[in-house]
N, C-alpha and C positions, 0 to 999 in steps of 0.2 A: 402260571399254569398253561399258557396259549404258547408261549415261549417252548415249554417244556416237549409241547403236543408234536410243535411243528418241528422241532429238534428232533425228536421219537422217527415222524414219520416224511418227513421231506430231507430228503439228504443233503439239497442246494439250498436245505435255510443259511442263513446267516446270523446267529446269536447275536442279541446285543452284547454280551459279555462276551467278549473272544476268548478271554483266558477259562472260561468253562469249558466249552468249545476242545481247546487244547487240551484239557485235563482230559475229554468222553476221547479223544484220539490216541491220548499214548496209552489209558485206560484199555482200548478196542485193540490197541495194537501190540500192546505187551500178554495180553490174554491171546492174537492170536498166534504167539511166539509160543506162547508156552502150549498150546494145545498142537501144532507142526510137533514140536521138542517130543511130547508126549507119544508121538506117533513113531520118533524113530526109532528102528532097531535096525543093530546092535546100538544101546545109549554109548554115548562116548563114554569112552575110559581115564581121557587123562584132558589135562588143562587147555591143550595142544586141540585134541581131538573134538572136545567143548566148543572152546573157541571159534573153528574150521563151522561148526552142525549151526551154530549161534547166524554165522555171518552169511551162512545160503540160505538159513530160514528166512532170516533178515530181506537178503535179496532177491528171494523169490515173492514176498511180501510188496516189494518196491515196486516189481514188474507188476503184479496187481493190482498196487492203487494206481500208478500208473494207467493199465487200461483203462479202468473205473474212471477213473479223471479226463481221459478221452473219448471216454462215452459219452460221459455227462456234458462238457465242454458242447461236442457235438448235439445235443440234444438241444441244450441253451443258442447254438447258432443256428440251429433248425428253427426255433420259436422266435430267435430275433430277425429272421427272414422271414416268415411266415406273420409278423406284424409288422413288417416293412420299415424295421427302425425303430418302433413303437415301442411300447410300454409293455414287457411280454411273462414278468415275474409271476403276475397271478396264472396265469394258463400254465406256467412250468410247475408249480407249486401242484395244479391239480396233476399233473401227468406224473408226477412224481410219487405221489400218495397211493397206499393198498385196497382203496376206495373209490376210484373214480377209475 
């Protein structure tokens, strides 16, 4: 259940299970494929045209987690300077959370 909480609400947890982990990502990122898809118009017409809408959703998606990942990255090097080297996981955990 603690697993699950801090999975919900801290986004730099780390699962003990990795391979769940993986499942909540292609899960999170095939849902946000298909909600871009839902937005385009004109929807493609042909295999060709699919294929083209499928691989800029895709990359426009990439450049996202990408920032996300450089934020957060960033935010982890801010805390691991800010404890001088130290031990800095729980104060990211709280800064991370919809509660503190």
């Amino acid at each position: 259940m603690a697993q699950k909480w801090l999975g919900e609400h801290c986004p730099d947890f780390i699962d003990k299970n990795p391979g769940h982990r993986t499942a909540q990502t292609l899960t999170h990122v095939s849902g946000a494929m298909l909600e871009k898809f839902s937005e385009l118009r004109p929807k493609p017409q042909n295999a060709a045209d699919l294929k083209k809408a499928l691989l800029t959703i895709r990359d426009d998606l990439l450049n996202e987690t990408v920032r996300q990942s450089v934020l957060r990255f960033r935010k982890r090097l801010g805390a691991c300077i800010k404890a001088e080297g130290g031990h800095f996981e729980h104060p990211l955990i709280l800064i991370n959370t919809n509660y503190f």
